[in-house]
C-alpha positions in Angstrom: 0.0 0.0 0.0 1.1 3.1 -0.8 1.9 6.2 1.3 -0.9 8.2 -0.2 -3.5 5.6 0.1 -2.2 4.8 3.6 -3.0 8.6 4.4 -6.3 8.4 3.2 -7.3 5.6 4.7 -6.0 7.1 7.8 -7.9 10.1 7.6 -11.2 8.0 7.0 -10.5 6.3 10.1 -9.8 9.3 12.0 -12.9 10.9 10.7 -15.1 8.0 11.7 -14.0 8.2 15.4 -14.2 12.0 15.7 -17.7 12.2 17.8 -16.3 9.2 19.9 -13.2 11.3 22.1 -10.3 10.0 20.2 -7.7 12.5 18.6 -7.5 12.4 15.0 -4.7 11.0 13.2 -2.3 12.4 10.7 0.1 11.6 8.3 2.9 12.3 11.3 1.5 8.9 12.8 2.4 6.3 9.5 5.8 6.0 10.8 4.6 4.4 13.9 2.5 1.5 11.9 4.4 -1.8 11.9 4.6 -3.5 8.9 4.2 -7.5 9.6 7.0 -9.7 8.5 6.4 -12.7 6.4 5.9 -15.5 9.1 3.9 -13.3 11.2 1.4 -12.8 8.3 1.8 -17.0 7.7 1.1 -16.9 11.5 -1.9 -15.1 11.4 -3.4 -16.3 8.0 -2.8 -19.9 9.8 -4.7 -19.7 13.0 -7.8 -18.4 10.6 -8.3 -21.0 9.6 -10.5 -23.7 12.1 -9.8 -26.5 10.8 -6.0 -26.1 10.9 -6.5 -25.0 14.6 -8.7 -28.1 15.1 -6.2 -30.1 13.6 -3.0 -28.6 15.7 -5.4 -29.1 18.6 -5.6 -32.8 18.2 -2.3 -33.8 16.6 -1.5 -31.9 20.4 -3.8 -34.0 22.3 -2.2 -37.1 20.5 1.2 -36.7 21.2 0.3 -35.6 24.8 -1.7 -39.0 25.4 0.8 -41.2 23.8 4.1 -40.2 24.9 3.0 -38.4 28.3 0.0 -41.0 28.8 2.5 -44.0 29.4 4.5 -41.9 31.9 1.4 -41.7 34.5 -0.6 -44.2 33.3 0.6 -47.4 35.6 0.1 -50.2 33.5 3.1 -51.0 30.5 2.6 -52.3 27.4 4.1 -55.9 28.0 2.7 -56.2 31.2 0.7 -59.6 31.5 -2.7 -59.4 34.0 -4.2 -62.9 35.6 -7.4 -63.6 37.3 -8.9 -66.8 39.2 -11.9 -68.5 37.2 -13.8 -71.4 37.0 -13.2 -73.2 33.5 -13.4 -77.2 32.9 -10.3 -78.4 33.1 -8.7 -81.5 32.2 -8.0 -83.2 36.1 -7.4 -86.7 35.9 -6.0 -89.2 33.2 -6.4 -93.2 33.8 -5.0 -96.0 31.5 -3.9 -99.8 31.4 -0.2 -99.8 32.1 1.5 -101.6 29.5 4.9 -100.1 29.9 7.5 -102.4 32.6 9.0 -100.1 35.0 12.2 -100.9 36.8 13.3 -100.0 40.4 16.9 -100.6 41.9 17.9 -102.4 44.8 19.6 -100.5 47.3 22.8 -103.1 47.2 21.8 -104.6 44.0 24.4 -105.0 41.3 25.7 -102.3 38.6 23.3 -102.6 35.3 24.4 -101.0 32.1 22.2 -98.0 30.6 21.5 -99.7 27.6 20.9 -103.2 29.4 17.9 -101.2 31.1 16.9 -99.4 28.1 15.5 -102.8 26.4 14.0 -104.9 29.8 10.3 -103.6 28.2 11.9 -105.6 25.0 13.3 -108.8 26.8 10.0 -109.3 28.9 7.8 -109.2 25.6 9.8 -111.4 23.9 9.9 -113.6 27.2 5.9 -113.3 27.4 5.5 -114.4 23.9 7.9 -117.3 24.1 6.2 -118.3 27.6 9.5 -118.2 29.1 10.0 -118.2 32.2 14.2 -117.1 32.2 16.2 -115.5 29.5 20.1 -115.5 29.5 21.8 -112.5 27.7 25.3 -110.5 27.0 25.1 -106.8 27.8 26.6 -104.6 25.4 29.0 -103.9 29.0 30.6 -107.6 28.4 28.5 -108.3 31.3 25.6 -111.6 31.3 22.3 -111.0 33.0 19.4 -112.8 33.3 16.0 -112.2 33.4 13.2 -114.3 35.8 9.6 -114.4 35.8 8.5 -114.2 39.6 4.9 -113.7 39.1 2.1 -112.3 37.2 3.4 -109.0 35.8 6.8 -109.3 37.7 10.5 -109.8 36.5 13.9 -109.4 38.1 16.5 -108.6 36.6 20.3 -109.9 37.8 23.5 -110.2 36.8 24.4 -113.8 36.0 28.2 -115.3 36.0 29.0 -117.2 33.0 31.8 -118.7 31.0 31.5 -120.0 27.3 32.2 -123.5 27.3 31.8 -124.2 23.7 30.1 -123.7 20.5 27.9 -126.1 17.9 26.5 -125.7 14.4 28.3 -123.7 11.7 30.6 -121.8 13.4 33.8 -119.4 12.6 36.5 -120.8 14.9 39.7 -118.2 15.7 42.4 -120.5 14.6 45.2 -117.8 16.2 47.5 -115.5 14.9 50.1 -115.6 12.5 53.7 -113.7 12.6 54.8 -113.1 9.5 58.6 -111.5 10.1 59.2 -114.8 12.5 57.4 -117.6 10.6 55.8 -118.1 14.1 52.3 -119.4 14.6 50.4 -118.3 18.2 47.4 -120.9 18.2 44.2 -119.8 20.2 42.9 -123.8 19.4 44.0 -126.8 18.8 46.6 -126.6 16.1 45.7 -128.3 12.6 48.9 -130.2 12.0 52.7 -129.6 11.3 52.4 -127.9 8.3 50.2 -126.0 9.2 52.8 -122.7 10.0 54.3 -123.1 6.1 50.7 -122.9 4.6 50.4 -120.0 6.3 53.4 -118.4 5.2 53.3 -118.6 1.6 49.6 -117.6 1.5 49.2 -114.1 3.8 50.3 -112.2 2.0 48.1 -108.8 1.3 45.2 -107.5 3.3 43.2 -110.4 3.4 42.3 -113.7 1.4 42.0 -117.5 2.4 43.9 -120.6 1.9 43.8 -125.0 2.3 45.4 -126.8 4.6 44.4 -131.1 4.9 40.6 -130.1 2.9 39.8 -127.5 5.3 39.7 -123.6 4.1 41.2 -120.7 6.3 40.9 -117.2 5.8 43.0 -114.3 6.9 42.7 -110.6 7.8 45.6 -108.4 8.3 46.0 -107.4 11.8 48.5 -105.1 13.2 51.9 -104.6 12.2 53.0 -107.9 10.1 50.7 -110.2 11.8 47.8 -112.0 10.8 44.1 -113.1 12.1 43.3 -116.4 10.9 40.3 -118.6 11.4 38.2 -121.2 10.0 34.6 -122.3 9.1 33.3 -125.2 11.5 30.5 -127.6 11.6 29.6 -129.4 15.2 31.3 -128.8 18.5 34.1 -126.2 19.0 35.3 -126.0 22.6 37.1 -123.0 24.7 38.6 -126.1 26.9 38.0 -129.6 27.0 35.7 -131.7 25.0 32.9 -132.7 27.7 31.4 -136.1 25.6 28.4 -136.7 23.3 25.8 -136.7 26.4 26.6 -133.2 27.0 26.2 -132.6 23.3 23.1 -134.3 23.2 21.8 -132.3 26.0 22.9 -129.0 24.7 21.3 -129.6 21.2 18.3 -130.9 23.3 18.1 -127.7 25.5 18.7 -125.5 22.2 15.8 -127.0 20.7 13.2 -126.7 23.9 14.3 -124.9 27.4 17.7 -123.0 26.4 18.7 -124.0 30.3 20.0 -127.8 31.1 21.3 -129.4 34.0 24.5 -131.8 33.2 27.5 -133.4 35.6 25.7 -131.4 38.7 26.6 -127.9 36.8 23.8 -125.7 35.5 24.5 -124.7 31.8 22.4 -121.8 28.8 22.5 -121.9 25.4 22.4 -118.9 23.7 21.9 -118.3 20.0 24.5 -115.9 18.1 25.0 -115.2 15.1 23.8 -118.7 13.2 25.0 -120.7 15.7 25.0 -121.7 19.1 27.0 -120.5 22.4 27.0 -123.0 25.2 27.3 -121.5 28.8 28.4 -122.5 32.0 26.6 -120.3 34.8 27.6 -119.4 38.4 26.2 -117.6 40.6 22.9 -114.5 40.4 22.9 -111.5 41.7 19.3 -109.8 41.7 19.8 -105.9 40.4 16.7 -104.7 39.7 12.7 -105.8 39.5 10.1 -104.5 36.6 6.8 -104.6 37.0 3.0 -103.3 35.0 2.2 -102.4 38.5 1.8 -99.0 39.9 1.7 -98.2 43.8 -1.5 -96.5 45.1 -1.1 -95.7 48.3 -4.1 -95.5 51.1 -3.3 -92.1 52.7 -3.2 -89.4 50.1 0.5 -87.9 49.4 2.5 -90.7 50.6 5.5 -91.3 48.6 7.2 -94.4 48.3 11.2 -95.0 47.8 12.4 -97.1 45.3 13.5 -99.3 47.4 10.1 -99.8 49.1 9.0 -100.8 45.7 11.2 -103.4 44.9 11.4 -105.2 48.2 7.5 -105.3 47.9 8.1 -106.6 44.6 10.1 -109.7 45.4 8.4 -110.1 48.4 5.0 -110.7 46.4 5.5 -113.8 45.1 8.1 -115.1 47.7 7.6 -115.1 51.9 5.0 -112.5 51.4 7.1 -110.3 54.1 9.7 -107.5 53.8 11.2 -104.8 55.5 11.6 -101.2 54.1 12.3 -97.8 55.3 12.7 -99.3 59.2 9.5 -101.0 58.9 7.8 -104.3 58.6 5.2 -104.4 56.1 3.3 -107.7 54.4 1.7 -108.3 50.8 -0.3 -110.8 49.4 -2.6 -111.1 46.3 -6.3 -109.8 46.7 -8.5 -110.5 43.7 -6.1 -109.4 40.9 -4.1 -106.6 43.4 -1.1 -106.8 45.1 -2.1 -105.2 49.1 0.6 -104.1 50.8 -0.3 -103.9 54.6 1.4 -102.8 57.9 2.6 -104.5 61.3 -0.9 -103.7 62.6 -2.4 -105.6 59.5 -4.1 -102.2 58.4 -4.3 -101.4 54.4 -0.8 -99.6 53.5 -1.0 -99.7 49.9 -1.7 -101.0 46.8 -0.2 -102.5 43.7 -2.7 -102.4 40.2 -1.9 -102.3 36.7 -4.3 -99.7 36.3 -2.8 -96.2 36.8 -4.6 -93.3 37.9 -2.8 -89.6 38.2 -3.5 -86.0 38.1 -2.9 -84.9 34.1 0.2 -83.5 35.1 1.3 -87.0 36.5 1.3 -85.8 39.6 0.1 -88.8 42.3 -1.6 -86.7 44.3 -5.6 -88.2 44.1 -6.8 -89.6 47.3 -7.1 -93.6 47.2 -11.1 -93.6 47.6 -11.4 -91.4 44.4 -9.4 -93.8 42.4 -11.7 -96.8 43.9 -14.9 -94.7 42.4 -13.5 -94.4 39.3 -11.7 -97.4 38.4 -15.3 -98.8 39.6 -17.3 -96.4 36.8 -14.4 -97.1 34.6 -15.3 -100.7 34.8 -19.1 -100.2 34.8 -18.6 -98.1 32.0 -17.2 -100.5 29.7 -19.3 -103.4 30.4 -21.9 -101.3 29.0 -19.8 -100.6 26.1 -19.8 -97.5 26.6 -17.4 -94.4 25.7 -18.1 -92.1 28.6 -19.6 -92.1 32.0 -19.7 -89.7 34.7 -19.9 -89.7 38.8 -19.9 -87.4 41.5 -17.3 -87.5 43.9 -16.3 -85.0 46.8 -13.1 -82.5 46.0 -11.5 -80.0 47.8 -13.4 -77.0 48.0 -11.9 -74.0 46.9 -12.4 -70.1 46.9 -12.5 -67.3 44.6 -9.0 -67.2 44.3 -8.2 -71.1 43.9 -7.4 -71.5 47.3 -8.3 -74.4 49.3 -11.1 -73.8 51.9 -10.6 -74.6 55.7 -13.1 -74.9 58.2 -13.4 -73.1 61.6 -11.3 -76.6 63.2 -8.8 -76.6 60.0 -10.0 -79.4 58.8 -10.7 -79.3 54.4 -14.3 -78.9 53.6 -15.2 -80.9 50.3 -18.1 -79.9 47.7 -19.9 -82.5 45.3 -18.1 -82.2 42.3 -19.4 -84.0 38.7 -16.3 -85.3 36.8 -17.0 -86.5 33.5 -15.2 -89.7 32.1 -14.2 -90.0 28.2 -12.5 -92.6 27.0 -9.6 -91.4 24.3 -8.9 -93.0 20.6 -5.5 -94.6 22.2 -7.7 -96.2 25.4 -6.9 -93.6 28.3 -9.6 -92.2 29.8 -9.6 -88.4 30.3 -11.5 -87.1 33.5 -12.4 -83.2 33.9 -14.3 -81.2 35.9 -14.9 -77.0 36.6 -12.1 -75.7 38.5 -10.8 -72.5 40.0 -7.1 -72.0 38.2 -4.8 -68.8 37.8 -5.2 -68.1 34.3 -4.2 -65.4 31.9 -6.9 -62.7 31.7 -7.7 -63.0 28.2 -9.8 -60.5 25.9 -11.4 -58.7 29.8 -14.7 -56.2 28.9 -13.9 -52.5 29.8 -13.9 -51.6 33.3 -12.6 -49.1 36.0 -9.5 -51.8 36.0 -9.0 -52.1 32.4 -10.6 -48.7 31.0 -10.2 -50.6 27.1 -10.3 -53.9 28.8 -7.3 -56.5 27.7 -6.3 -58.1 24.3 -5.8 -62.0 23.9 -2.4 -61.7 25.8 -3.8 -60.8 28.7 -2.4 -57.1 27.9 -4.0 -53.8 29.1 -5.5 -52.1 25.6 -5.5 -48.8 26.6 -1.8 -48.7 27.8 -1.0 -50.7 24.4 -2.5 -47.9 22.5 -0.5 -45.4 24.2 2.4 -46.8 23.2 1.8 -47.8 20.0 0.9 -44.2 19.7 4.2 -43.6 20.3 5.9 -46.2 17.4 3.6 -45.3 14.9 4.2 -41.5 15.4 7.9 -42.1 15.6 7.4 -43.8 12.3 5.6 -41.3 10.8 8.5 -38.8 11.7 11.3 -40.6 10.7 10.1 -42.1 7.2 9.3 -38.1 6.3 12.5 -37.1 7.6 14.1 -39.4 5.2 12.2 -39.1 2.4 13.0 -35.3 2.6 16.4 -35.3 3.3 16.8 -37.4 0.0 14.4 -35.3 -1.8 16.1 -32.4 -0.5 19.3 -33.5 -1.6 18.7 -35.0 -4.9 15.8 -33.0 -5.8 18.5 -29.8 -5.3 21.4 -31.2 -7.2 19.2 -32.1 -9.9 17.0 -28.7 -10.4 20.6 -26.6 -9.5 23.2 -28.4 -12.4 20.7 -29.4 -14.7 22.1 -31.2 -17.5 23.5 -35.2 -17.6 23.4 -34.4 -13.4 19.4 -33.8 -14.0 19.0 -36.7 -16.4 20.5 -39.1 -14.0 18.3 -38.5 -11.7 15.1 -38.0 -12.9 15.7 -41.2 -14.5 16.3 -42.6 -11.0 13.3 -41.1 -10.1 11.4 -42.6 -12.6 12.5 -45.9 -11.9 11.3 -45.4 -8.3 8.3 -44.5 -9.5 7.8 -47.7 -12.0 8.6 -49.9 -8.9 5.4 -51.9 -7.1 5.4 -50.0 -3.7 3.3 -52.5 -1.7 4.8 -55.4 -3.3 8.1 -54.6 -2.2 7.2 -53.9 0.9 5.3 -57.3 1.5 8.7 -59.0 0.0 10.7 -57.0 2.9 8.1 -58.2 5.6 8.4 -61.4 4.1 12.4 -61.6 4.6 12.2 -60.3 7.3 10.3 -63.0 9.1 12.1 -66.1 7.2 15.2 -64.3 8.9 13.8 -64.1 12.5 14.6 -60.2 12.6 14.6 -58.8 16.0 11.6 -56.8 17.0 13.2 -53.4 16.8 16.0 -54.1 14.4 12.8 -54.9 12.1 10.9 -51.5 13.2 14.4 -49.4 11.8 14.7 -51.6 8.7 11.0 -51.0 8.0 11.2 -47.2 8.3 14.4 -47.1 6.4 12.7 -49.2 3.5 9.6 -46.6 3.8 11.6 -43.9 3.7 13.7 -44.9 0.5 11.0 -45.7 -1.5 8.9 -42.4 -0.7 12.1 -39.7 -1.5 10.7 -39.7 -5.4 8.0 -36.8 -4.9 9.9 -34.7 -2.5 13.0 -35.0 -4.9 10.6 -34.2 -8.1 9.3 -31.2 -6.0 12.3 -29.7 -4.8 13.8 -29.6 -8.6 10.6 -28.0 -10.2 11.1 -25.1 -7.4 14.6 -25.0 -7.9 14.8 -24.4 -11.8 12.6 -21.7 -11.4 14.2 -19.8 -8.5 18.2 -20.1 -10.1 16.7 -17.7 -12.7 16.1 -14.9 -10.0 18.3 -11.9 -9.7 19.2 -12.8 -5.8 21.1 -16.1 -6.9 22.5 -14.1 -10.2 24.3 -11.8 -8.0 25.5 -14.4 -5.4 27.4 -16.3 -8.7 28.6 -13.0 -9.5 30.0 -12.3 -6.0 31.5 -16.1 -5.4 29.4 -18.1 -3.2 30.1 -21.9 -3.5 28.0 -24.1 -4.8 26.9 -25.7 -1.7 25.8 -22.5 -0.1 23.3 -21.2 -2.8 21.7 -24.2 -2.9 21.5 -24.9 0.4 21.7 -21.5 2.4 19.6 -19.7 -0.6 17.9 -21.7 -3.0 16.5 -24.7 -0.3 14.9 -22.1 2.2 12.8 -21.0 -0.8 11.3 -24.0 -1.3 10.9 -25.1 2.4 7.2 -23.5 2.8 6.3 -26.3 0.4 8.2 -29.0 1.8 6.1 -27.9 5.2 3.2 -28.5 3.3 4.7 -31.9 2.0 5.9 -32.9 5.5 2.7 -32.6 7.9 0.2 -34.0 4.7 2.8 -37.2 4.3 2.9 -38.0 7.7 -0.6 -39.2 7.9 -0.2 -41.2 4.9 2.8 -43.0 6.6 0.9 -44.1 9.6 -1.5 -45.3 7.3 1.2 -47.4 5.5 2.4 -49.0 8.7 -0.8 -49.5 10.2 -1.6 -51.4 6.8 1.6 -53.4 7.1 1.7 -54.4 11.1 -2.2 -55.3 10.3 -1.1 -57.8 7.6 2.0 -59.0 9.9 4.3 -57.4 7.8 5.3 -54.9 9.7 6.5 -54.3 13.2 5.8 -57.2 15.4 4.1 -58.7 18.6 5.0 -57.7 21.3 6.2 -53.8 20.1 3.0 -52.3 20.3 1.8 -50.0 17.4 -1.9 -49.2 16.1 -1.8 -51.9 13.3 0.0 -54.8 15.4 -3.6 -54.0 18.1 -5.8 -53.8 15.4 -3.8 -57.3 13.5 -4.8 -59.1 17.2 -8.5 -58.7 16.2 -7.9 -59.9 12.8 -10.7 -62.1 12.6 -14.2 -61.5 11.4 -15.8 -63.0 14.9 -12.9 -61.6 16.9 -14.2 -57.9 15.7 -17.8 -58.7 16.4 -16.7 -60.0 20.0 -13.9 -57.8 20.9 -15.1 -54.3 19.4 -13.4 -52.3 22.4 -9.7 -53.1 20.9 -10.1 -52.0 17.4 -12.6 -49.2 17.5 -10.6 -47.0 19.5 -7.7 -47.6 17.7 -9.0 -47.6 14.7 -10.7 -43.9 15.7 -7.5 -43.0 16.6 -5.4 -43.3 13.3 -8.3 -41.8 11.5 -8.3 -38.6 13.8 -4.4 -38.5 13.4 -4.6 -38.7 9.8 -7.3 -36.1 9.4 -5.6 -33.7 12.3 -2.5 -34.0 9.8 -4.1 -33.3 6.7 -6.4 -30.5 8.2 -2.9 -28.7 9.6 -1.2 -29.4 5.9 -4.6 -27.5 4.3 -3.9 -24.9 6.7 -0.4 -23.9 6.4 -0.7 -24.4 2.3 -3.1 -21.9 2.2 -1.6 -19.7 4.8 1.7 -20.1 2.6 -0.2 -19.2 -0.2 -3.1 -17.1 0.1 -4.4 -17.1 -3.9 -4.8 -20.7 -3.2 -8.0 -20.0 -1.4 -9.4 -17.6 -3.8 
């Protein structure tokens, strides 16, 4: 405005407020009228505008409730919350006992690992051979044997025993052969004379065979110059002397029928090995350990039994029917299928069965009567061929928190309790009934507790929303920031040199643009989980890939302002007076074109949190447990999840939609308060 039209419009004023008191104005007065600067004008023309004020408002109350929120708020975002509730749980499982266990006696011989590994095999091949003993080598060098004691019953003892000879088709260790001095060390009876010269011309090499008298021997290269030589055998080869054709016969016999057989008041086992036959002489037993089906229920509830209890109760069984364990004197005998163990007084102990019964967590913890009632409906129901049953038994009663309850004398009150039977594909029977347990307080409605109520990891919503609030803004900030400083920086180099400079990278640009934005970043995600990316190394690789593939329009912006401003005056007379390159783009040129980058900056941001809301939604981007708006909104992914749990992803989902819209209102406003024509 001019001075003159300034003065005129003074003098209206002036006029118009001469009846009200106030002095007139004259043209003395102009000098004292502040002229606003540019920003102040910006300023002003901004807070116009209510929307952009609205917007400023909110994107204010945002940032306040998610990175303040969390700092008073006293719940965090990984924090897990339980309650006590009743839900049908699984509390018992029953099943026929199969497997052979084995328990140690307390001065009971050494058994190797893999001796014990394969009893469960030996007894089954005993039970289907209806054998009473079996005679075996360890793997330890070591014999044992194996005796049937009773129904369901084995021990299991280390045997003494020393080969006494071999029959049917045998190889027979002739003995070793010295080659450097022609000497022959026989482990049997030597085959003649000549034997030593046959051997000498023929080993030769690494191994081969030879005749001697009809009879073929082979060799194998042992150490050194020396040779192993042995032979292919038919009938009896002995370790010592020849014991006569009775013994043969009643080795062959014993072979054929009962591998054990009594002969010149010694006890004797054949084993089978290898095609042939392995004749033993046996000493003495020592008993190392007993296997039984049977499992130990014991009368009062909680009583645990020793190993050694076990196994003397065992032998005892099926022997004097007495024993002595633990410094008492107990007694068992055989009652109707179970073994009852009973004490000094003659009062019920304990009780062996082939029918286990346990907690499901194998825990031996259910009182003896209940086991009684449902071995009993077990049994009733399948007579009726039936596949489940129920009964009602007392159990412990407990309180709102899953404690037991006590009466006013401390004794354990009990409530009726229905468990329901179901019998299992593989034959165990599964029992469960409604118990209070400690349990994760999954998908909670709203309350003063939980103002948003909890997710399905037992997390508080409204503290997760705060601090995803806090990742997804941070995102939003950071991918802008990059995609402006690369804008900035190629976008300036570009519009300033023009030229092959410009060429290059527009056709950078371009390729940016030709490349499937979404697609890459679902092939990102993707690598991303086959590589098992940490949580927040994935959250920086994600904004980094965001960032890179959004620099295109900033870049393209930049260099349309720039190839119009290089033309002005200003930068013609900062050439002319030296300035470096790097200073009129940056110090002079960029500056210009900020206002628009503003612009740019505060629109884009919304559209990033959009982005990685999208992505965390599809499990793409950051992951569980970093909270951000799309990861809460991903953990209601389902169609009946959103139905049930619409607390979790409606105020989320509110939220982005606000911040978005507070963003874009605030861009609107400082565009048109940047550029006033726009709005004309």
């Amino acid at each position: 405005m001019s001075s003159y039209n300034l003065n005129e419009a003074l003098k209206k004023k002036a006029a118009a407020k001469t009846g009200s008191g106030e002095r007139e104005m004259h043209l003395d007065d102009v000098s004292r009228v502040k002229v606003l600067s540019p920003g102040r004008q910006v300023f002003l023309r901004f807070i116009r505008n209510r929307l952009a004020v609205f917007g400023l408002i909110l994107l204010s109350t945002m940032f306040v409730f998610s990175f303040l929120g969390p700092v008073v708020y006293p719940y965090g975002q990984k924090q897990i919350f339980y309650k006590y509730n009743s839900q049908n749980v699984n509390y018992a499982l029953a099943k026929e006992n199969s497997a052979y266990t084995g328990y140690a006696l307390e001065d009971g011989a050494p058994v190797g690992r893999s001796v014990a590994n394969r009893m469960n095999t030996q007894i089954k091949a005993m039970e289907a051979g209806g054998r009473d003993r079996m005679l075996f080598a360890g793997d330890d060098g070591a014999f044992y044997q194996v005796d049937r004691l009773g129904e369901n019953i084995y021990a299991l003892g280390r045997r003494e025993a020393e080969q006494v000879c071999r029959f049917g088709a045998s190889t027979v260790h002739i003995g070793t052969f010295d080659a450097v001095g022609k000497k022959m060390q026989f482990s049997a009876e030597a085959p003649g004379d000549g034997f030593v010269s046959a051997a000498s011309e023929a080993c030769k090499g690494a191994s081969g065979s030879f005749e001697y008298e009809g009879v073929t021997y082979s060799f194998q290269k042992a150490a050194g110059k020396k040779f192993d030589i042995s032979a292919e055998r038919e009938g009896f080869v002995y370790s010592g002397d020849q014991l006569g054709a009775e013994f043969e016969a009643a080795a062959e016999a014993a072979a054929a029928s009962d591998p054990y057989f009594e002969w010149g008041g010694g006890e004797y086992a054949v084993i089978a090995d290898a095609g042939n036959r392995a004749v033993f002489s046996l000493g003495g037993e020592s008993v190392a350990m007993v296997y039984t089906r049977y499992v130990l229920d014991t009368f009062a509830s909680g009583t645990r039994m020793s190993d050694s209890f076990r196994s003397r109760a065992l032998l005892a069984a099926y022997g004097s029917g007495r024993f002595e364990a633990d410094g008492a004197e107990y007694s068992v005998e055989d009652e109707g299928g179970a073994l009852v163990i009973r004490d000094a007084a003659g009062s019920e102990y304990a009780e062996f069965s082939t029918f286990a019964i346990r907690r499901y967590n194998g825990e031996d913890t259910m009182e003896y009567a209940l086991k009684n009632a449902v071995r009993a409906a077990i049994g009733e129901m399948t007579a009726a061929g039936q596949r489940s049953a129920s009964l009602v038994f007392p159990l412990p009663r407990q309180n709102e928190v899953g404690e037991y309850a006590y009466g006013a004398d401390g004794s354990l009150l009990y409530n009726d309790t229905e468990l329901r039977i179901a019998q299992k594909d593989t034959g165990e029977y599964v029992l469960n009934c409604d118990q209070i347990i400690y349990m994760i307080d999954m998908y909670a409605s709203p309350s003063l507790e939980h103002f948003l109520g909890t997710d399905g990891d037992g997390f508080d919503v409204l503290s997760r929303i705060m601090y995803g609030g806090r990742v997804s803004l941070m995102v939003g900030f950071v991918v802008v920031f990059l995609e402006i400083l690369l804008g900035v920086i190629l976008g300036g180099l570009a519009g300033y040199y023009g030229g092959w400079v410009d060429n290059v990278i527009m056709r950078m640009v371009d390729i940016f643009y030709c490349l499937p934005y979404l697609a890459i970043m679902i092939i990102i995600g993707s690598m991303m989980d086959a590589m098992r990316m940490d949580t927040y190394v994935r959250l920086i690789v994600m904004m980094a890939a965001l960032g890179v593939m959004g620099w295109v329009a900033v870049a393209r912006l930049v260099r349309g302002q720039i190839l119009s401003l290089r033309e002005q005056e200003y930068m013609i007379a900062a050439e002319a007076t030296g300035i470096r390159v790097k200073d009129r783009i940056f110090r002079h040129l960029i500056p210009n074109v900020m206002p628009q980058l503003i612009v740019f900056a505060t629109m884009g941001i919304g559209s990033v949190i959009l982005t990685e809301s999208t992505l965390s939604f599809l499990g793409l981007g950051v992951k569980h447990p970093l909270a951000t708006w799309g990861t809460i909104i991903n953990s209601v992914s389902s169609a009946s999840a959103m139905a049930h749990y619409a607390f979790i992803w409606i105020p989320v989902g509110l939220l982005i939609c606000l911040t978005v819209i507070a963003f874009n209102f605030v861009g609107d406003g400082l565009r048109d308060a940047y550029d006033p024509k726009s709005r004309r």
